[in-house]
N, C-alpha and C positions, 0 to 999 in steps of 0.2 A: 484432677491432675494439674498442676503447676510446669508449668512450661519455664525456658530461661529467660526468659522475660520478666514473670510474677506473678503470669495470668492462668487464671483455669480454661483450660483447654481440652478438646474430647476430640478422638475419631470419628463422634456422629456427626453428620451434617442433620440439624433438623431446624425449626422455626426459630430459635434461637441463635445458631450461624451464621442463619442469613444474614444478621446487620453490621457481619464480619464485611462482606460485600460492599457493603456501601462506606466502611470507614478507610478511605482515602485520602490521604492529603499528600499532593502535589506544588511545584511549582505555579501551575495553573491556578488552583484553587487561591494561590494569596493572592494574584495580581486581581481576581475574581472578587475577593474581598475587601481589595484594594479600590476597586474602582465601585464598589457598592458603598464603601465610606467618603466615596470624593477626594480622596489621598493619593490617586495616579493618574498619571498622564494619559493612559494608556486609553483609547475609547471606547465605552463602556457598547455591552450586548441590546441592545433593546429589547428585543423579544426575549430573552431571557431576565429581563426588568421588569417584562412585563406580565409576563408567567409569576417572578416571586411576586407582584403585587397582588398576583390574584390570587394565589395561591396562600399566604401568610397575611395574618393582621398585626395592626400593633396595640400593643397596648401600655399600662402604666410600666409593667413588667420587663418594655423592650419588643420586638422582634417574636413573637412565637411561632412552633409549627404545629399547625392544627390537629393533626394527626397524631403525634407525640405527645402534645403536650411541654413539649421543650425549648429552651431558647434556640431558635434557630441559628445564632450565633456558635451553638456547640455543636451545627451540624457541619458534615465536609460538603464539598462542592459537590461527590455523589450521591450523599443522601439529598440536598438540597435539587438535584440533577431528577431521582428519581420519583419525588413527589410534586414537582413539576408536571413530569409527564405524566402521573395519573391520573394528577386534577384535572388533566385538558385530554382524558380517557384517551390517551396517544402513545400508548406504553412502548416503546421501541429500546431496541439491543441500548447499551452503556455505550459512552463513546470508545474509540478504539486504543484508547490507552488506559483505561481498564480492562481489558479483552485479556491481556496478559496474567493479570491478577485471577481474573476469575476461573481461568480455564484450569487451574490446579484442583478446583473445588470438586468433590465427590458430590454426585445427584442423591436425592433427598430419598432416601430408601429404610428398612430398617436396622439391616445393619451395614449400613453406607461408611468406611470409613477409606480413608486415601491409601488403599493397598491392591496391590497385587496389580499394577497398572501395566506392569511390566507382561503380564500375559497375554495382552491384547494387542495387535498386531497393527489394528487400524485403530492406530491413537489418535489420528483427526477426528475420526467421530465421537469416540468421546469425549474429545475435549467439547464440539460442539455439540451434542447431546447434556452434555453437565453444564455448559453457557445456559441451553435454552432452559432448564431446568431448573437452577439456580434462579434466572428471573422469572422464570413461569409463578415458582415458589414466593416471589418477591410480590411479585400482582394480586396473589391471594394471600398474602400475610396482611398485607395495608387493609384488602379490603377486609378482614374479619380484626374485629376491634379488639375483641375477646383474647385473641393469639398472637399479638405482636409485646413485645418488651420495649418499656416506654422509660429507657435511663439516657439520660445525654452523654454523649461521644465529646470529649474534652481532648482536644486534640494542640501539643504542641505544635510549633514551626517545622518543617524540616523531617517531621518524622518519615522512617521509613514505613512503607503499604505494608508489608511483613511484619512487622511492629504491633498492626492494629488488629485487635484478636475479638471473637467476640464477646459480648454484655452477658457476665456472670457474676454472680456475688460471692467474692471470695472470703476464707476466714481472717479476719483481723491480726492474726499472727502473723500470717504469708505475708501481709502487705508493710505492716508496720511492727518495730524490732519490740517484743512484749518485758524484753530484759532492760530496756530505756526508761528511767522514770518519765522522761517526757518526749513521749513515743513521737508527738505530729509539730516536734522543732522543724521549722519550716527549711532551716542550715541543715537539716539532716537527708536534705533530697533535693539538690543540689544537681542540676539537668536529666531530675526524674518526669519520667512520661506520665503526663496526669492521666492517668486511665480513668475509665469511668469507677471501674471496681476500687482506684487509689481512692478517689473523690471521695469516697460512702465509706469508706476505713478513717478517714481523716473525719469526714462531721459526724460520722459515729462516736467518735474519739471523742471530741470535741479541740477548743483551741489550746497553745500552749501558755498558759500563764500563769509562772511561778510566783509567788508572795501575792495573791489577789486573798485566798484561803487560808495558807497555810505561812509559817517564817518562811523566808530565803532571803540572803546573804548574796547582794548584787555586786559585780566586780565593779572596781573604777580604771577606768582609763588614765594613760598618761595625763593627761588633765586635772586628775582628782575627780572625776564627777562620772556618775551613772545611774543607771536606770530605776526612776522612783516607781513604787507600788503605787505613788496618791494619784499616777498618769491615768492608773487603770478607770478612773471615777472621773466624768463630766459635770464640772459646777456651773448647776441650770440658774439662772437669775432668779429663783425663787428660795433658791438655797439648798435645794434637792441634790442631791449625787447620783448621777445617771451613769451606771453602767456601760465601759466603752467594751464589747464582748469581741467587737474586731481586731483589736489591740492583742496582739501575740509578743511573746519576747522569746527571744533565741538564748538561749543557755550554751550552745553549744562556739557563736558567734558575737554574741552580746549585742545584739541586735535586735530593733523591730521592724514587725513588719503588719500590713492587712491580710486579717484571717481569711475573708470575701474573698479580696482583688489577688488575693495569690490562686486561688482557687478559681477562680471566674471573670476574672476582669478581661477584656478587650483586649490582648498583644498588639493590635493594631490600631487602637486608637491612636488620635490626634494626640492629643491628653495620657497616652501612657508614660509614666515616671516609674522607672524600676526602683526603685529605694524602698518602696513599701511593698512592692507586689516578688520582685523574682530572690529565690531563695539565694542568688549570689551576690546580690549587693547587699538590701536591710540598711534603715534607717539607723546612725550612727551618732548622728549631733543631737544631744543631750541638751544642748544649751538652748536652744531653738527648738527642743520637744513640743513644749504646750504650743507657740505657735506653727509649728510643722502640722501639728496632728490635728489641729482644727482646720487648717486649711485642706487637709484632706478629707476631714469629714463634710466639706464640702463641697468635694469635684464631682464631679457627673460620673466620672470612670469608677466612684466610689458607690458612690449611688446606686447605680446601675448593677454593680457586683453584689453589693446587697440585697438587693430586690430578687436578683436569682438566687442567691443564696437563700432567704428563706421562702421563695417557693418551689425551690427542690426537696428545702426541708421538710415541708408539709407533705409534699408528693410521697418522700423517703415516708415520714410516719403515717399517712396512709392508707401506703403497700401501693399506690398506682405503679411506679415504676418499674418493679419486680410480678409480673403475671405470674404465681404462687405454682400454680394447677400446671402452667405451663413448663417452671420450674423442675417439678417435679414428675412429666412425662420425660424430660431432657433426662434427669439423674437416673430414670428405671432404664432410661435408653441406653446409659451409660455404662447400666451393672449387667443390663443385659448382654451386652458386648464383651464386656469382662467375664461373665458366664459365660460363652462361648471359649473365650480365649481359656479360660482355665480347662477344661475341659481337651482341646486342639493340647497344650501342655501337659496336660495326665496322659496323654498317648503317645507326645515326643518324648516324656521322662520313661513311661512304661517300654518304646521303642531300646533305648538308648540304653538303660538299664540291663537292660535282655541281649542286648549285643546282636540286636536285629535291622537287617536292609529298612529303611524307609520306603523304597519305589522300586516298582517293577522293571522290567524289561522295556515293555511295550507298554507303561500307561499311557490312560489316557486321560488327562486330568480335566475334572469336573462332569465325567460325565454320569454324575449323579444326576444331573438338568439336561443332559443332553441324547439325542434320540439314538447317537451312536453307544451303545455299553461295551467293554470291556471285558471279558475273562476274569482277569485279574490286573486290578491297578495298580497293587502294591500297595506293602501292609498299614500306611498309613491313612491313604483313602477307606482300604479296607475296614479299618479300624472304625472310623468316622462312619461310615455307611453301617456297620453292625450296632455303634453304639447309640447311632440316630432313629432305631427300632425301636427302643426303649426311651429313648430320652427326649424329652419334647422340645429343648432348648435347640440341641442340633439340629431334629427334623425340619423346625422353622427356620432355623438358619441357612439350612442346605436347598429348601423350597423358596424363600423367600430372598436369598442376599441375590446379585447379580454377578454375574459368571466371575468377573474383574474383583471381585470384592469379598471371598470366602473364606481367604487366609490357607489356600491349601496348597500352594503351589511352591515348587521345590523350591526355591529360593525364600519365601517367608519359611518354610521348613528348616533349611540354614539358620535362619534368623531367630527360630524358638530354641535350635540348640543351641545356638551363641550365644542368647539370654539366660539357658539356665547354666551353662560354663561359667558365662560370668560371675551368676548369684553365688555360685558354692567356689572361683577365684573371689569372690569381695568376701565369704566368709573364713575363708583360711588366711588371707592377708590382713584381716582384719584380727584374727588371733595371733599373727605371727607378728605384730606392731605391737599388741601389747604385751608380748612375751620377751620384746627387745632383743634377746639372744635369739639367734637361730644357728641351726647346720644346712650343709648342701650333700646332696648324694645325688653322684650324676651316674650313669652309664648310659650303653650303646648297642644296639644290635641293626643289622639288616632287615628289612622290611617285604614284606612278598614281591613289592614294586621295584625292590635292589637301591632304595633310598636308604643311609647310616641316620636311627633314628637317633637323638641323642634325647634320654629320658631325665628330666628335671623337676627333685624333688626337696623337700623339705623338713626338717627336725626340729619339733620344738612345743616349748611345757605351755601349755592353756592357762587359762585364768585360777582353773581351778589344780591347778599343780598336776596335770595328766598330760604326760608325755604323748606327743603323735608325731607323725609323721604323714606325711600329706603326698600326693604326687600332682602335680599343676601342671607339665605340658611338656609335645614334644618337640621339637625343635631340627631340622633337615640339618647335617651335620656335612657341611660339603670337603670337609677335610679333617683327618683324625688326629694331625700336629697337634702339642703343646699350645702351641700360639693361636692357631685358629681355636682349639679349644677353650681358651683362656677368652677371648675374643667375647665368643658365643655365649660363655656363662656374664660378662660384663653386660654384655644385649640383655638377654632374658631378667638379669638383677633391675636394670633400670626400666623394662618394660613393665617389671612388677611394683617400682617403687620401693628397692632393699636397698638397703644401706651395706656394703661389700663390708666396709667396719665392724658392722656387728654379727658378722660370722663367728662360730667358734669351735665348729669344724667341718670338717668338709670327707666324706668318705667318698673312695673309688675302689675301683678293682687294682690288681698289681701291675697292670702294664705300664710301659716305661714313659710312653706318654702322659699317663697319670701320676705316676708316685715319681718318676723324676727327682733328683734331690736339685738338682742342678736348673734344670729348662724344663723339668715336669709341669704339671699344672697344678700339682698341689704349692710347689718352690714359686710359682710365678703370684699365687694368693699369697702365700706368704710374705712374699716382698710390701702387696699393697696392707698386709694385715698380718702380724704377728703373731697374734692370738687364735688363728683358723687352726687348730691342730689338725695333722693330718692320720687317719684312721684308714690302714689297709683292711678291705672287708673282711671278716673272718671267716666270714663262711668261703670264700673266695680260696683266702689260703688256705680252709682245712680242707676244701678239693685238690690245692696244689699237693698236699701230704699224700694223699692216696694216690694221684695220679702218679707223683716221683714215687714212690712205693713200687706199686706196681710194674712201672717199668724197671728198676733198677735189677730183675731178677729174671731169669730165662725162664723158669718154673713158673713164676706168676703173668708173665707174658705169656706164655702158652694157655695159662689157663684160664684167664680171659679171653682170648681170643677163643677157645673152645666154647666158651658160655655164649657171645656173640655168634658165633656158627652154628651153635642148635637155631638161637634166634630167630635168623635168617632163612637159614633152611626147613624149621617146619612150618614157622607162618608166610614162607614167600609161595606157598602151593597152597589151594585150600583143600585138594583130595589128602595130602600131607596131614593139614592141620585138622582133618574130619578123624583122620588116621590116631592122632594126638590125644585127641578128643573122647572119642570113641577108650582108648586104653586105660583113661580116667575113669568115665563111666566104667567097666569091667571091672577094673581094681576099688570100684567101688570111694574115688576120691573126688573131693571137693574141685571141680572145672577152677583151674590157675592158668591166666595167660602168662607165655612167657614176657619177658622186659628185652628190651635193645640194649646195650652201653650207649653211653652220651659220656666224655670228661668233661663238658660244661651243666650237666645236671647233677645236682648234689646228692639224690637220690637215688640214684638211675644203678648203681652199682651193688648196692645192699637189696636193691628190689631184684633186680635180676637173681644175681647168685642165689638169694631164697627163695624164687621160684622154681630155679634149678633144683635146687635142694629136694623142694615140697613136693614134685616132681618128678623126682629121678626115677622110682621104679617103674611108671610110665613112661618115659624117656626112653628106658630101655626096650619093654613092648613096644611102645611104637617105631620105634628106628630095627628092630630087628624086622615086626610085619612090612615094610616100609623094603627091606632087602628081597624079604620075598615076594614080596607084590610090584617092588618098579621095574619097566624093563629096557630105560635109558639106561647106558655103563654109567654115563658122569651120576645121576641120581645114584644108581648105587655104590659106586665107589663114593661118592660122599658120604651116604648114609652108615656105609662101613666103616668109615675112616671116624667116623662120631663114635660109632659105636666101641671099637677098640677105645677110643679114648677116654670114655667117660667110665667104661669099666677097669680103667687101669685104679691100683689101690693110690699112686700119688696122686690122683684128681678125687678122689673121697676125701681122704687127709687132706688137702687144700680146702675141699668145699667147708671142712668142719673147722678148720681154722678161719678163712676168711669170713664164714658167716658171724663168726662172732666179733673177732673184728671192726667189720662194719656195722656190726651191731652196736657195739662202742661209740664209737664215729655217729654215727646215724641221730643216736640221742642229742651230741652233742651239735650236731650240724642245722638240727629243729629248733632247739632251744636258741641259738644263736642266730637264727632270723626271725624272731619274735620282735614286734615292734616296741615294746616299754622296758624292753632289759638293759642293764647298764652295764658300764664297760665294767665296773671290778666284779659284777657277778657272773659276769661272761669270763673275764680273766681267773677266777677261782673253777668254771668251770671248766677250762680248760687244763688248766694243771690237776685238775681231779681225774680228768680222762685221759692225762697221760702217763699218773701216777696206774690209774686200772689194767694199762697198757703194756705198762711197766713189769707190775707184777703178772699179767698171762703170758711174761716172756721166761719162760723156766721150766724145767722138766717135767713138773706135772702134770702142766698142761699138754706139754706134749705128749705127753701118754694118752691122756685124755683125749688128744684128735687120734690117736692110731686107734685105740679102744672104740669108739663110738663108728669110724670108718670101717672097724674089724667085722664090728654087730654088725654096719650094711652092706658089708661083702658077704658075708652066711646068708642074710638072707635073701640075697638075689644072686646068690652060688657063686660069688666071683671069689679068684685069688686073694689074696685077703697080704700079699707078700711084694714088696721094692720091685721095681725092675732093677735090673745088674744092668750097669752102663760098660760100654767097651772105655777102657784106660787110654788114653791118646797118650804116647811116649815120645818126648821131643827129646831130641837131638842133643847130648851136653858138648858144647865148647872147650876145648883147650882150657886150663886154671880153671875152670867152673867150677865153686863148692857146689856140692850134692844138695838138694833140697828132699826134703820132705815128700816120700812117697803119698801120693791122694790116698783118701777113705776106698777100702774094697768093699768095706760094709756098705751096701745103697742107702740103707738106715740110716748110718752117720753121715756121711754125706747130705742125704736131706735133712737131718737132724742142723749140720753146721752151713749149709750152701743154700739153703731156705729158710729153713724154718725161725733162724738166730736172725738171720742175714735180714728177711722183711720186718722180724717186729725192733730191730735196731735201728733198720732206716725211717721207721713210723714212728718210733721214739725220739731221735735224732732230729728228724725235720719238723716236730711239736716242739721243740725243744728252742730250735733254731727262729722258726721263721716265727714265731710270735714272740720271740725276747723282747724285742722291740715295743711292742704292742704291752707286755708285764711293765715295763718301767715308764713307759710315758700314764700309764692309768694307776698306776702304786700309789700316789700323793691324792688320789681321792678317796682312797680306803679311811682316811683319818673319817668321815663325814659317815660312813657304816657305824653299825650299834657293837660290832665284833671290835672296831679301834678306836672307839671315841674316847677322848683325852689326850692322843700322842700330838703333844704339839709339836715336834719336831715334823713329821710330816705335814701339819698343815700351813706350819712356818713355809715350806717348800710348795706348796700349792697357792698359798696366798701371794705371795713371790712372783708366781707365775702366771698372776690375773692381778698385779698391782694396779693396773690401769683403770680397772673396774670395781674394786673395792679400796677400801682407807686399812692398809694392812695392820696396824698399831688397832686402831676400833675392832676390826674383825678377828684378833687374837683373846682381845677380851671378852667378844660376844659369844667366839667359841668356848670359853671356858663357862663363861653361862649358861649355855647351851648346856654342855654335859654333864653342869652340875642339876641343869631344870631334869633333864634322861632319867638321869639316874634318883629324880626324887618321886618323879608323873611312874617309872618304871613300869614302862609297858609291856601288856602281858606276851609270857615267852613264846616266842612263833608267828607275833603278829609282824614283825617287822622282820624280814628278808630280805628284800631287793627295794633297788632305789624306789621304785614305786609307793609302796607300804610305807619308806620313812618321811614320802614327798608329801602322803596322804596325811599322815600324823601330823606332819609342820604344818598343812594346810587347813587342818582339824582346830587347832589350839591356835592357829595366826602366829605361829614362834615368825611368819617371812616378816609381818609389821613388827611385831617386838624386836626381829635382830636383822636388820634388811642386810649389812651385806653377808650373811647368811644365808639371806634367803637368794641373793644374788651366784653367791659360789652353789649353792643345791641347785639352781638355774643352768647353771655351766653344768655341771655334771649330769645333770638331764640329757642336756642340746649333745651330748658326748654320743655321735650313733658308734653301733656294737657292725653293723653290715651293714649295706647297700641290698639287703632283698626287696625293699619296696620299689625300687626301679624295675629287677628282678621281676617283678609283680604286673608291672605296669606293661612288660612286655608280654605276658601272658594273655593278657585282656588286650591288647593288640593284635596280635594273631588272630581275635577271635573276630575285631572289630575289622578291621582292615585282611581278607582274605583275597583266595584268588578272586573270589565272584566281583569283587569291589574294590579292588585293586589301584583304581586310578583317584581314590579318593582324596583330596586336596588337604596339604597339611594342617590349615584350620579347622576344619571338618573332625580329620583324624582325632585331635589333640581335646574336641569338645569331647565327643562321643566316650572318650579315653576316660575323659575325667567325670563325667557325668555315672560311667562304669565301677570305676575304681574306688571312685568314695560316697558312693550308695549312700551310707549315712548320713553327709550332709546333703546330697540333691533328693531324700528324701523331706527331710526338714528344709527346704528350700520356700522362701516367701515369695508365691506364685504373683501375689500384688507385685511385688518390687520385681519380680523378673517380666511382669505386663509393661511396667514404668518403663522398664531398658530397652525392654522390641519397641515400644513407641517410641524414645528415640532413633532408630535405628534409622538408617537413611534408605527407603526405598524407590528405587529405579531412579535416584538422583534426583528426585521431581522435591518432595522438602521431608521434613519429620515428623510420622503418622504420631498422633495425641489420642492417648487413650484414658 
């Protein structure tokens, strides 16, 4: 794992960490170095002069530390602090201003890493318990020679403690840019932290010097003059050309510099000259080259950097500095932990998936290690303790980690739903960026807690031309205005990174807050964006047709309300509904619950009344035993008052008309919250269902409901004949023309004050409230296989997306287009719906051969048919957020929501990259656990 630093970094604390501990550098440490080179006033320590005497030798190399192997030069004042003290076997605490640094550090365990700190109450002891452990660990790593890591700590000025991570070998990619032909231009890191891992990527690399091997083409400076290749060669007085290998030139800066002295020279010498060593200056005078560079090939500060440099070299080839065996207990330690965590992740996916509590009531967390047990801790300890039966990674983990360190604690629990919310938000946003176009579909409902949730989703075609629709999160909706509405989606767009521009539409439900023409919220998108068409959900409004349907007639109000009162009445008793029950069995039929009405359920009306139907002849069994067995009056006067009712012949004739009906309806209400349908086949299905509509409005069918209501009066003995209404005679006025006696006939009467009356008003409001909805989606029909060629409609379409497309290119590409159709002519029945032609264009690449083509079949995708998938999203809310759980917090909510609802990517979810994101994660504010 790669930290924001550069560094490889892990959760484990083990023998390789520890030299994270000693790399320090302070204030303190330069004036320390300062006064070891004789360069400060400041008066020097003695006993601590006298310690490094005895402690380090010199040699031709410089300064080394015995122990390492390294120039002691590249160590901080706490590594030099620590091998002090154990050459004079005096090993005592770090001074007090490292005390700060190291109390963060997790004790050296197996799977040790900086988590879950927060569960521990008396945090002073373990910080001092992880002090004394930390250098306990320290005392025995020196002394075994075998299991220390022997790379020098290259520490700039100034660095922060935080900064300095510990000695691993990282890939040569991470460190240096692999798309650079000349990756270790010294101008290309420019107040970069030489780390040790930088170090070993660079003289791996080797130096930067262009034209020694190969041509290059040197710039010249205002001067006219620059840098010659014959610099690269030393003319020895024997005539020989010696190789200068320290000699770098900067491509980037036209500059040189020393390969060594940038990498190892003294910052503090007497004799430091930045011109050749720090990658912000670099030697620039050309003219003065050959004597420049001899003079530096012979400064001490040059010298000196040389000498480390190759014998780090030798060290690097080898293997001293990198303990191999060690290496690679570090890396099993690594997967080991990451085995763990994947694992703890298959049980918060498997949780969250299933729309189940994570914790109990009463847990009691951890007391898998502890002598108090639990009943029940709740299903995610649960989970872990059953799966730790079988599985050996767990067992060890759950025996072996220390109470503070197991990753089970309801807040790291937060922390794994958060990581996989995230992985599967970085995977729809990351298709919904390369899709350019999107749609929005918002809605709202109330929540068990009495919070206005508002549901925010998204519309739009994949890479590979397949329409989705996504839902990403919910949002506490403190006010249901226009404005705060408008407000609230401008939030959520910028918190996701959308561009409000390339919206291209946006569907709601019909309330006035939403569709507004004026201060709605679709008018208020509109203002910042043009192009957002706005789409009333259909499914939305074909519930408004039935709803205004049904009220607009005293008969059909009655006879709902009648289907709603079985409802009620026989499943609000269960001696009732045993009673119900029971009369199925008898008559020998298939056990049907009844349905409630709901007007905001799309379904809830065509299930009911057919249950009614499939029911009736128990219905009436049981509501008649029901008379003679209750011996409340209200029970039987109700049961009675059902009973007359449902026997009358105008409630048969209704049932045989509405059920069909809604049968009608029904088809069309399913199809139209389908996720990949597009608006002109949503739009032809709807004129096809009001054309069906149309025609069952006419005599024969009305025959047809008296006839089949007649068959189910014979056979359950009832009248089979109108009730006769009493004539109500008003009063005529003085001059009053005479009107029209009413129907005596009850027939004609129901015939004209029903039966015309509902399928006109179901006619009528099909007619009506989607006109709107037929003309704004017409001009995409041109891009269907039924109208391709009309270029007058796609003249009109193009028009209307000029912004997006070169209208003049995309009339011509359209006529290519249809002359390519109709030559490929694909076989009849494969192409149907936008889907089938997206897959074709997607099949054959017609989007590259005619892109803004492929741009308008993009718009016509992102075109949503309804708002169900929010619809949806409240579904699996209810499920996740109940009473038991009620008080769960809106980030919680909105994980668990989305980890639920789009199953298919948090299945496919990269458990790696969802470890990467919790080890960022910030826990108990202490810093950011590395795994």
């Amino acid at each position: 794992m790669v930290n924001e630093l550069g560094r490889e970094v892990s959760g484990v604390v083990d023998q390789d960490q520890k030299f994270s501990i000693y790399s320090s550098i302070n204030d303190e440490q330069v004036r320390e170095d300062q006064r070891a080179s004789g360069t400060s006033q400041v008066p020097k320590d003695k006993s601590l002069s006298k310690r490094q005497s005895t402690e380090n030798s010199t040699s031709g190399c410089g300064t080394w530390d015995k122990k390492t192997d390294f120039p002691l030069s590249c160590l901080s004042r706490t590594q030099r602090y620590f091998r002090i003290q154990q050459s004079e076997l005096k090993f005592q605490f770090p001074p007090s201003d490292l005390v700060e640094w190291v109390q963060p550090e997790t004790p050296a365990h197996d799977f040790g890493t900086v988590g879950d700190l927060d569960q521990r109450n008396d945090s002073s002891d373990v910080e001092t318990d992880t002090l004394k452990t930390a250098v306990g660990n320290v005392s025995k790593l020196q002394d075994d020679k075998d299991a220390q890591l022997s790379e020098p700590t290259i520490e700039p000025k100034d660095m922060n403690i935080l900064q300095i991570e510990e000695i691993q070998k990282e890939p040569i990619s991470l460190l240096l840019d692999p798309t650079n032909s000349f990756p270790t231009d010294p101008a290309l890191f420019v107040n970069k932290i030489r780390t040790p891992a930088f170090v070993r990527a660079v003289m791996e690399k080797g130096p930067c010097q262009p034209g020694l091997h190969e041509p290059f083409i040197f710039p010249q400076n205002k001067l006219m003059r620059s840098f010659r290749p014959s610099w690269y060669y030393r003319d020895m007085k024997n005539g020989v050309k010696s190789v200068r290998d320290w000699l770098v030139y900067s491509v980037k800066k036209d500059c040189a510099y020393c390969f060594p002295c940038w990498l190892f020279a003294d910052r503090l010498d007497s004799h430091f000259n930045p011109s050749f060593i720090e990658p912000a200056h670099g030697f620039v005078k050309w003219k003065k080259a050959t004597e420049k560079f001899r003079a530096h090939e012979q400064s001490s500060i040059h010298h000196d950097s040389v000498r480390q440099f190759v014998a780090t070299t030798k060290r690097l080839n080898i293997g001293m500095t990198v303990d191999k065996q060690q290496l690679r207990v570090y890396e099993q330690q690594i997967a080991q932990n990451r085995a763990v965590l994947h694992r703890l992740l298959d049980i918060t996916f498997f949780l969250a998936k299933q729309n189940l509590a994570f914790r109990g009531h009463r847990e009691l967390r951890f007391s898998c290690t502890s002598k108090v047990k639990s009943e029940n801790e709740g299903n995610f300890l649960e989970l872990v303790k059953l799966l730790s039966k079988y599985d050996g990674v767990l067992a060890k983990h759950i025996a072996t980690s220390p109470r503070h360190a197991m990753y089970m604690s309801p807040k790291i629990q937060n922390d794994f739903i958060n990581a996989l919310s995230e992985e599967v938000t970085r995977m729809i946003l990351s298709h919904v960026t390369s899709a350019h176009f999107y749609g929005v579909i918002l809605d709202s409902t109330i929540d068990v807690s009495h919070k206005d949730q508002l549901s925010f989703c998204l519309r739009y075609v994949d890479d590979t031309f397949v329409i989705q629709e996504r839902f990403l999160q919910f949002a506490d909706l403190k006010s249901s205005n226009s404005e705060n509405l408008f407000k609230q989606l401008k939030v959520l767009l910028e918190k996701h990174g959308l561009d409000i521009k390339r919206i291209r539409c946006q569907s709601y439900d019909g309330a006035n807050n939403m569709s507004g023409h004026l201060t709605g919220l679709q008018a208020r998108v509109k203002k910042e964006n043009s192009s957002a068409t706005y789409v009333h959900c259909c499914a939305h409004n074909l519930n408004l047709v039935l709803v205004h349907a049904c009220n607009g007639c005293v008969d059909a109000v009655t006879f709902f309300g009648t289907v709603q009162k079985l409802y009620t009445f026989i499943t609000g008793s269960h001696p009732r509904l045993d009673i119900f029950q029971d009369a199925q069995d008898e008559l020998k039929m298939k056990r049907t619950t009844l349905q409630r009405l709901c007007e905001t359920r799309w379904y809830c009306k065509y299930k009911a009344v057919k249950a009614v139907k499939d029911t009736y002849p128990a219905m009436l069994l049981a509501l008649e035993k029901i008379v003679g067995r209750e011996k409340t009056p209200e029970n039987v006067g109700e049961a009675q008052g059902l009973l007359d009712a449902i026997s009358k012949f105008e409630f048969l004739v209704l049932l045989e008309m509405w059920i069909n009906i809604l049968a009608d309806i029904n088809i069309l209400s399913e199809y139209l919250q389908k996720i990949k349908i597009d608006v002109v086949t949503a739009s032809a299905m709807i004129t096809s269902t009001t054309e069906i509509v149309t025609k069952r409005r006419s005599e024969e069918h009305f025959r047809e409901c008296i006839n089949t209501a007649t068959s189910i009066a014979a056979e359950e003995e009832l009248t089979a004949t109108f009730t006769r209404r009493r004539l109500r005679r008003r009063k005529r006025m003085p001059g009053e023309q005479a009107t029209d006696e009413p129907h005596k006939d009850p027939e004609d009467r129901f015939r004209r004050d029903v039966f015309y009356f509902i399928y006109d008003k179901i006619i009528n409001e099909l007619k009506n409230r989607f006109a709107d909805f037929h003309n704004r989606v017409r001009p995409f029909g041109c891009l269907m296989p039924a109208n391709l060629g009309k270029m007058d409609m796609f003249s009109d379409l193009a028009r209307s997306y000029s912004e997006d497309i070169d209208i003049g290119l995309a009339e011509k590409e359209y006529e290519q287009f249809c002359l390519l159709y109709k030559e490929l002519k694909p076989e009849k029945g494969t192409i149907e719906t936008l889907q089938d032609m997206l897959h074709w264009v997607f099949k054959n690449s017609l989007h590259t051969a005619y892109p803004n083509m492929g741009i308008l079949f993009r718009i016509f995708a992102t075109i949503s048919v309804a708002s169900a998938t929010a619809e949806r999203s409240f579904s699996k809310m209810k499920l996740v957020k109940n009473y038991l759980r009620s008080t769960m917090g809106e980030e919680r909510l909105s994980s668990l929501t989305l980890i639920s609802v789009e199953r298919d990517l948090s299945e496919n979810a990269n458990f790696d990259s969802v470890i990467n994101t919790f080890s960022r994660m910030t826990v108990t504010g202490r810093r950011n656990v590395q795994l």
